[in-house]
C-alpha positions as CSV (number, residue, x, y, z in Angstrom):
1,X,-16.2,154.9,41.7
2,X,-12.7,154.1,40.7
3,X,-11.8,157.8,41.1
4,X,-13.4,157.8,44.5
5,X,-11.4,154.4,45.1
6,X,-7.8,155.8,43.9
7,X,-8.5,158.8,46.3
8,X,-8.6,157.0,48.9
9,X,-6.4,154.6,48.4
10,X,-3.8,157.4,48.0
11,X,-4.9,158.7,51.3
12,X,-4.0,155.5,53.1
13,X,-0.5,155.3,51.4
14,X,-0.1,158.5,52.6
15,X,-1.5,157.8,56.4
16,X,0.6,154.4,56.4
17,X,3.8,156.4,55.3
18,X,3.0,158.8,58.3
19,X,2.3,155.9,60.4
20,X,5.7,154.6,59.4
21,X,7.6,157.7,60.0
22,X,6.1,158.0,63.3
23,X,7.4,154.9,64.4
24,X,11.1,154.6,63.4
25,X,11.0,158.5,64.8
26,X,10.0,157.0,68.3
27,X,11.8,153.5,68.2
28,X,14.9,156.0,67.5
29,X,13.7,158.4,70.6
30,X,13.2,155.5,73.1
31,X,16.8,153.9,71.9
32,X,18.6,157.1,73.1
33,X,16.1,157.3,76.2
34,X,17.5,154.3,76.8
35,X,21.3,155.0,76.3
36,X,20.5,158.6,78.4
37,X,19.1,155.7,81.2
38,X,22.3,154.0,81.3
39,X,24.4,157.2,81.3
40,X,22.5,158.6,84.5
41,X,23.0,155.2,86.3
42,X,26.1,155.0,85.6
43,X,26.5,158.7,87.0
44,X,24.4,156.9,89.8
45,X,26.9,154.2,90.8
């Protein structure tokens, strides 16, 4: 049981560190989707 336990307690570690470097991957993708944004208006007008 504890074997079975550490297994998958390993295996959400690991999800949760994906999970993490999911995020900051597409909080950093919408910042310069944002800065592309304000380029193209400012092209705009």
């Amino acid at each position: 049981l504890q074997q079975l336990l550490n297994s998958s307690l390993s295996q959400v570690n690991s999800l949760s560190n994906e999970i993490h470097h999911l995020s900051s991957y597409l909080s950093r993708n919408m910042r310069q989707y944002q800065d592309l944004k304000v380029e193209y208006k400012g092209l705009l007008f």
